[in-house]
C-alpha positions as CSV (number, residue, x, y, z in Angstrom):
1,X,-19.2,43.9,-5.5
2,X,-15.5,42.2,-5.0
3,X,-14.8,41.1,-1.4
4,X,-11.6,42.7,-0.4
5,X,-11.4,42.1,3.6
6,X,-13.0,39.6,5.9
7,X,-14.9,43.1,7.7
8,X,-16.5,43.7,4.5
9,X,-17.7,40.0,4.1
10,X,-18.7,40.0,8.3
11,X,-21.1,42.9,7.1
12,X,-22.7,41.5,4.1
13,X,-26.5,40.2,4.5
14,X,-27.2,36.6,3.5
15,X,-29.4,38.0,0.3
16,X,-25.9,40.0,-1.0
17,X,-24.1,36.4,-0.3
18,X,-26.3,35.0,-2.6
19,X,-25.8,37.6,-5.0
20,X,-22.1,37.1,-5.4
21,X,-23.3,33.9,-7.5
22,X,-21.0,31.0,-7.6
23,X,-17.9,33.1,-9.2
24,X,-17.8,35.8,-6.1
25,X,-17.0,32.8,-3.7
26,X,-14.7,30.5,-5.6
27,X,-12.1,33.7,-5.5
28,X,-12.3,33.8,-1.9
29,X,-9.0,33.6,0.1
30,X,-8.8,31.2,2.9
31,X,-9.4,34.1,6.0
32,X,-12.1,35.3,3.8
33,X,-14.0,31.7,4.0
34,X,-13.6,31.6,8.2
35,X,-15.2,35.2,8.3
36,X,-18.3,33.6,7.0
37,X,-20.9,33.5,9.6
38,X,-23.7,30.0,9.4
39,X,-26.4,32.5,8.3
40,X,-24.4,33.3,5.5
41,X,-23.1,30.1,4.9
42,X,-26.4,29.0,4.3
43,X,-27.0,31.8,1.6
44,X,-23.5,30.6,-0.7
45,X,-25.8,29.4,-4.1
46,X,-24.9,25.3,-4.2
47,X,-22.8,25.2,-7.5
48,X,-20.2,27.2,-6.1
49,X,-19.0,24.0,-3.6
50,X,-18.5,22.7,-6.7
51,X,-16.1,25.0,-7.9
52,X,-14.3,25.5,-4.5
53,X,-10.8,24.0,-4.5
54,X,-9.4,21.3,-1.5
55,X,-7.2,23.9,-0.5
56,X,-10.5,25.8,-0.2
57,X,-12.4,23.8,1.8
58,X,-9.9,23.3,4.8
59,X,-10.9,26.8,5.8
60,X,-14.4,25.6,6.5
61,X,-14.7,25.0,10.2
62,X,-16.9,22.0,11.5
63,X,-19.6,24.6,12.3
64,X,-19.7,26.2,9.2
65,X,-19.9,22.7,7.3
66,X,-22.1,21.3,9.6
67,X,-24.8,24.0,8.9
68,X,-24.9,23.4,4.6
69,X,-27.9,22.9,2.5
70,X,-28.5,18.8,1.9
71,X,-28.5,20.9,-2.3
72,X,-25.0,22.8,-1.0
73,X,-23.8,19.6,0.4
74,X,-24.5,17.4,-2.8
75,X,-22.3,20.1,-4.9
76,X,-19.5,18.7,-3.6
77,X,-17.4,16.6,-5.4
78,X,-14.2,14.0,-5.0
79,X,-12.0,16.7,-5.8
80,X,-12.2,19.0,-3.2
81,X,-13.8,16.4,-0.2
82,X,-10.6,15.6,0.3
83,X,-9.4,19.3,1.7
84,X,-12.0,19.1,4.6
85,X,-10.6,18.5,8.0
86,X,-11.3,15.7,9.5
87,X,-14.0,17.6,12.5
88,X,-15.3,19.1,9.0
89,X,-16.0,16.4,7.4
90,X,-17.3,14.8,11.0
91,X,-20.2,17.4,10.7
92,X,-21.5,16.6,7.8
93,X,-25.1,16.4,8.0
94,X,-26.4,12.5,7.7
95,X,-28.6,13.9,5.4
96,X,-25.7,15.0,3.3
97,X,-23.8,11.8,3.5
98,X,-26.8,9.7,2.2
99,X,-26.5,11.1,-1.3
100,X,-22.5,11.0,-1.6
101,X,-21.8,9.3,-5.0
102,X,-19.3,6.0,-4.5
103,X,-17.1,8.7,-6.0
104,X,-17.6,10.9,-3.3
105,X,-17.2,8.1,-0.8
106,X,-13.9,6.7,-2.2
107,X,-12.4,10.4,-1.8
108,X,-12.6,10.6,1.8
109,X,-9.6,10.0,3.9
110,X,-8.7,8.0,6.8
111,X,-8.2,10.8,8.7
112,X,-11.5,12.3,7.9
113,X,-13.3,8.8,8.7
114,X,-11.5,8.7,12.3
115,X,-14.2,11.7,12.7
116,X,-17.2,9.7,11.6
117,X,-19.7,8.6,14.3
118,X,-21.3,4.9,13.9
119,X,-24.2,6.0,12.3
120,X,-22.6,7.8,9.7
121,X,-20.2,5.0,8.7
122,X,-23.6,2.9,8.1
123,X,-24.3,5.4,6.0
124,X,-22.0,5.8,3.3
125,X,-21.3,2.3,1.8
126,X,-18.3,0.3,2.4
127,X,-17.7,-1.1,-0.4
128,X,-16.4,2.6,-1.8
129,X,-13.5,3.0,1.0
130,X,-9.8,2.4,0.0
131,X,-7.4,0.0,1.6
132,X,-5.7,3.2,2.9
133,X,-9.2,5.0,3.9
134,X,-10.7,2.1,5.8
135,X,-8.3,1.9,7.9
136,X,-10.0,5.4,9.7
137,X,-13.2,3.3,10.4
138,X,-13.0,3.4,14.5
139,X,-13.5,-0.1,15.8
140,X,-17.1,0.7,17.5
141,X,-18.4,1.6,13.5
142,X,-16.8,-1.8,12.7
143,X,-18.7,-3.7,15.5
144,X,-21.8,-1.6,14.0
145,X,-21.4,-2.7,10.5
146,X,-24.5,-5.1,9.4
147,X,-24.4,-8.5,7.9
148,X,-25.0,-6.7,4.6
149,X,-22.5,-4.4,5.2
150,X,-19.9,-6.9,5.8
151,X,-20.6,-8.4,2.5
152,X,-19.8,-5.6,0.8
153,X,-16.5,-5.1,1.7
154,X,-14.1,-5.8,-1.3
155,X,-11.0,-7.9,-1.5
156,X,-9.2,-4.8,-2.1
157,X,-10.2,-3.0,1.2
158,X,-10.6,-5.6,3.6
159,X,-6.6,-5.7,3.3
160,X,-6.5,-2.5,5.0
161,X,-8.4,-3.1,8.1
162,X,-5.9,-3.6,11.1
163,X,-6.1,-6.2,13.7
164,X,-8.2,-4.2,16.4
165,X,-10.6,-3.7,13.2
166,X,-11.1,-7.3,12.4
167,X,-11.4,-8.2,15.9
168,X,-14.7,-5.7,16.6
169,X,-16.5,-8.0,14.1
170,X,-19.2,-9.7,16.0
171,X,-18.3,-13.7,16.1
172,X,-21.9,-14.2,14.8
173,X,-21.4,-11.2,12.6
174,X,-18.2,-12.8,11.0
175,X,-19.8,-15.3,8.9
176,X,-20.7,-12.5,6.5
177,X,-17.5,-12.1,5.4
178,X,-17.1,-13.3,1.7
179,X,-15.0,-15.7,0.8
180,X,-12.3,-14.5,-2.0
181,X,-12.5,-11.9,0.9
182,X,-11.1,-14.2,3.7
183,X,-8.9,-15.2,1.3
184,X,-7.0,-11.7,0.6
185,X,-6.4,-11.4,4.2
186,X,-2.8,-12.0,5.1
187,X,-1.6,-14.5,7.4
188,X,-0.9,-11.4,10.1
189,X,-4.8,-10.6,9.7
190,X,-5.8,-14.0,10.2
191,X,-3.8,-14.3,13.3
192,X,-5.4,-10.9,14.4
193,X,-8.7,-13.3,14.7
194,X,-10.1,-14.0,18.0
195,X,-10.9,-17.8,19.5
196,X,-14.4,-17.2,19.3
197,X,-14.6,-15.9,15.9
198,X,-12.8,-18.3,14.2
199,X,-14.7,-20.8,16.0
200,X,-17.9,-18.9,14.4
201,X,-16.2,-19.6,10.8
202,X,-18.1,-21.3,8.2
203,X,-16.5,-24.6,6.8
204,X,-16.2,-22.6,3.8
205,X,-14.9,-19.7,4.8
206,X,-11.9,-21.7,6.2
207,X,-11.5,-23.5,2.9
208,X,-10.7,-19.8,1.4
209,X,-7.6,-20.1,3.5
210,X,-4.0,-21.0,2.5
211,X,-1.7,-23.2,4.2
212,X,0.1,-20.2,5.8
213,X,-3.1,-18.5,6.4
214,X,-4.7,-21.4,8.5
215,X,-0.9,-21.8,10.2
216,X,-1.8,-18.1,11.7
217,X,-4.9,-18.8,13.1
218,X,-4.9,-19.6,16.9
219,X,-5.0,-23.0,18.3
220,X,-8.2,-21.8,20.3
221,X,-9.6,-21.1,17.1
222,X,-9.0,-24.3,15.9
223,X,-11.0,-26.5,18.3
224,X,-14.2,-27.1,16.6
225,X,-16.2,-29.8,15.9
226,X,-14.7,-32.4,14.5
227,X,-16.9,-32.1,11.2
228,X,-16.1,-28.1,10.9
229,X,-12.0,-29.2,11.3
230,X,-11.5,-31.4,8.7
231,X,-13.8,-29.3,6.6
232,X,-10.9,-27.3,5.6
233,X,-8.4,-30.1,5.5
234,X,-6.2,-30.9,9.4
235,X,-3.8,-31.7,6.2
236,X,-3.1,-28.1,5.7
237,X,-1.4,-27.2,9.2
């Protein structure tokens, strides 16, 4: 039967939810979507997520997407992620996040990331964010991030990680960072660089730097053992 008003949908029985099949939902208005109780939720057949529009989605509340199916959840799809809110797209399950496609990953938003606990951000592979979306990655996930993790950040999205960002790497964490991905940082990154991590460099890592790079690291930074300086040329202050 059609859904007309959100007291008709408050009265349906998970079983007739599941009924309406995966056409009966996509129609559904946006006050028609927040009169779904979590039983119900739960009873929505998978591929219809799929078919839901991002417009759609920001009617879900946090509780309601924090209650789907790891099958519901993996229906989802880069086109529509984007319409969660960001407390929506906080609560989904870790279970959930594990299986989003690099896709699915590269769809999220910055704002949506500013919602994502520590242990999600571990989850859901770096190397997928945007320059623009990285830049919702709080700085406790980036003090999280693994040595593995680190080396999979790309010279495209490491140029979107603000100061406070680049500064929650561990000083003995920061030797993971690649080199051709030192390199794509800007001078104002560089500069964003702490005494101690700098000093934590590798020769080589330094060596990925140009002249007006190195000229916006901090002097602190620079005293190192005499090998590790000229390493990267005292020539090229």
């Amino acid at each position: 039967m059609p859904w007309y008003n959100t007291t008709q949908i408050s009265s349906l029985q998970p079983a007739q939810v599941t009924a309406q099949g995966s056409a009966g939902i996509t129609n559904l208005t946006a006050a028609q979507i927040a009169a779904f109780s979590t039983a119900q939720i739960g009873a929505i057949v998978s591929d219809a997520f799929a078919a839901l529009t991002s417009s759609q989605m920001r009617s879900f509340s946090a509780t309601q997407i924090g209650v789907l199916s790891t099958a519901q959840g993996q229906s989802l799809v880069s086109s529509n992620i984007p319409g969660l809110t960001s407390s929506a797209a906080g609560s989904l399950s870790t279970a959930i996040l594990t299986l989003f496609t690099p896709d699915e990953v590269g769809s999220l938003t910055n704002t949506q990331l500013t919602a994502f606990s520590t242990a999600k951000i571990a989850l859901i592979g770096v190397a997928s964010l945007t320059s623009d979306s990285i830049r919702g990655v709080s700085t406790a996930a980036m003090a999280g991030l693994t040595t593995v993790q680190l080396q999979a950040l790309t010279t495209a999205n490491i140029k979107g990680l603000g100061a406070t960002q680049l500064q929650a790497i561990g000083s003995a964490n920061v030797t993971a960072l690649e080199t051709q991905d030192i390199a794509a940082l800007s001078s104002a990154q560089i500069r964003a660089f702490l005494p101690e991590q700098v000093r934590g460099m590798l020769s080589e890592q330094l060596t990925a730097l140009d002249s007006i790079s190195i000229a916006g690291l901090t002097f602190a930074g620079l005293a190192r053992s005499r090998s590790q300086f000229w390493a990267y040329g005292a020539w090229k202050v």
